[in-house]
Each structure stands twice: as C-alpha cells, then as structure tokens.
C-alpha positions as CSV (number, residue, x, y, z in Angstrom):
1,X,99.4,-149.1,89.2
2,X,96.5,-146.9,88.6
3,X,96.9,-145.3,91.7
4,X,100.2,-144.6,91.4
5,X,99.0,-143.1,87.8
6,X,96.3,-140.9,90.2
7,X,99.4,-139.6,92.3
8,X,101.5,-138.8,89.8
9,X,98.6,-136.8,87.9
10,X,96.9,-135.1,90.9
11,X,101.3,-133.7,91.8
12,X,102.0,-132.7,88.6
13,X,98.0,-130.5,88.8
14,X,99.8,-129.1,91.8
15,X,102.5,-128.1,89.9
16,X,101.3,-126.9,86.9
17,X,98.9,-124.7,89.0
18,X,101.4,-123.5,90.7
19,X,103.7,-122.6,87.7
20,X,100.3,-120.6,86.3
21,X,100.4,-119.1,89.7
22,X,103.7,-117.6,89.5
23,X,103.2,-116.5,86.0
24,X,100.6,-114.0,86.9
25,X,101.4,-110.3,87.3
26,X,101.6,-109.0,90.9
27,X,99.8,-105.8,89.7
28,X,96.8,-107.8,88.1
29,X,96.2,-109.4,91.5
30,X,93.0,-108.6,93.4
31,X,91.7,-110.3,96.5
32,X,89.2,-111.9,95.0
33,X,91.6,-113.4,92.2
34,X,93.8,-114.4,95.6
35,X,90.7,-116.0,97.2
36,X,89.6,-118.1,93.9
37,X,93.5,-119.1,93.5
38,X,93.5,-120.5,97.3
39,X,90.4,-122.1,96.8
40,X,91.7,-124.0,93.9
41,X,94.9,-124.9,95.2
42,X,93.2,-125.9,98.4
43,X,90.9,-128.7,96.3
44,X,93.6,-129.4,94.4
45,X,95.9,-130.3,97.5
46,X,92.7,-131.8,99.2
47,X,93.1,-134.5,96.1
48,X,96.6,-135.3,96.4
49,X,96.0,-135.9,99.7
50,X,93.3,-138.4,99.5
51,X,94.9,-139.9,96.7
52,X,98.5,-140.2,98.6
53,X,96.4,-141.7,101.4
54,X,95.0,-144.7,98.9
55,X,99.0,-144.6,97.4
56,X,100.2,-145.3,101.0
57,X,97.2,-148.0,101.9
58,X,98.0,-150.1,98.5
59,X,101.9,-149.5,98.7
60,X,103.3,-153.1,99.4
61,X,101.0,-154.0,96.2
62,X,102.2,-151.4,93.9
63,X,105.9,-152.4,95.1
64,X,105.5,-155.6,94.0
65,X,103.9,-155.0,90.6
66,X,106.9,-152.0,89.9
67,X,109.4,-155.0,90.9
68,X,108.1,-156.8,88.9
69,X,107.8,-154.8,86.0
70,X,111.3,-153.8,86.5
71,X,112.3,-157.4,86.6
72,X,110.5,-158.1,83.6
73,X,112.3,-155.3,81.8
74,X,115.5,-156.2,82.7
75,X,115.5,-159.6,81.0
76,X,113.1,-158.5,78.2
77,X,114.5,-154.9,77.0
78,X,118.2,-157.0,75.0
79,X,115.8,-159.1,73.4
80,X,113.6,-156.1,72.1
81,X,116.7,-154.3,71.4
82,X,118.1,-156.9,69.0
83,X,114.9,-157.9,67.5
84,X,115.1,-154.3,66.2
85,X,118.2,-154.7,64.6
C-alpha cells in the first residue's frame, strides 16, 4: 500500500507543479525560468516513472490487499455506522 501511497503523491507533485506552471505570467517568462521549470518537471516525471514502474512490479499484491480492504469495509462500515448511533 505504500507504494500505491508513493504513486499517488509523486502524480499529484506533477499536478500541482503543473497548476503553478500555468499560473505564471507569460510576460514574466525568461529562458532561463523555462529551463529551470523543464528541469523540474523532468525530475519530477523521472519519479513517477520509477515509482509507476515499482506500482506495476507489486500490482497483483496491492490488488489483493485493496480487495481486501474493500471486503473488509463492506461488512465492517453498518456496524461502525450503528455503533455511532
């Protein structure tokens, strides 16, 4: 599960970079502000790579343990519901 934890981290870096990305001026720009941004975004795809890699290598494990969690959940969530009550 901690892998699939890494994924989900190192995609949403991705994305948040990206959003900063789009929320910078054109004007304010400069090639070497366009160099350091693809330098960045090239490490920080280089890591969800690697990590996706691992994700893929461990997937029938992480299957099972989500089934399982899910299978848990399904029979445990009414009693936590009503215990509430």
């Amino acid at each position: 599960m901690a892998t699939l934890k890494k994924l989900i981290a190192a995609s949403d870096h991705v994305v948040g970079f990206q959003t900063y990305f789009e929320g910078i001026a054109v004007a304010s720009q400069t090639i070497h502000t366009l160099e350091a941004q693809e330098a960045q975004m090239k490490r920080l795809w280089s890591t969800f790579e690697s990590i996706y890699e691992v994700t893929l290598e461990n997937y029938e494990d992480i299957k099972e343990k989500l089934n399982w969690m899910l299978w848990t959940d399904v029979f445990t969530l009414p009693l936590k519901l009503t215990r509430r009550s």
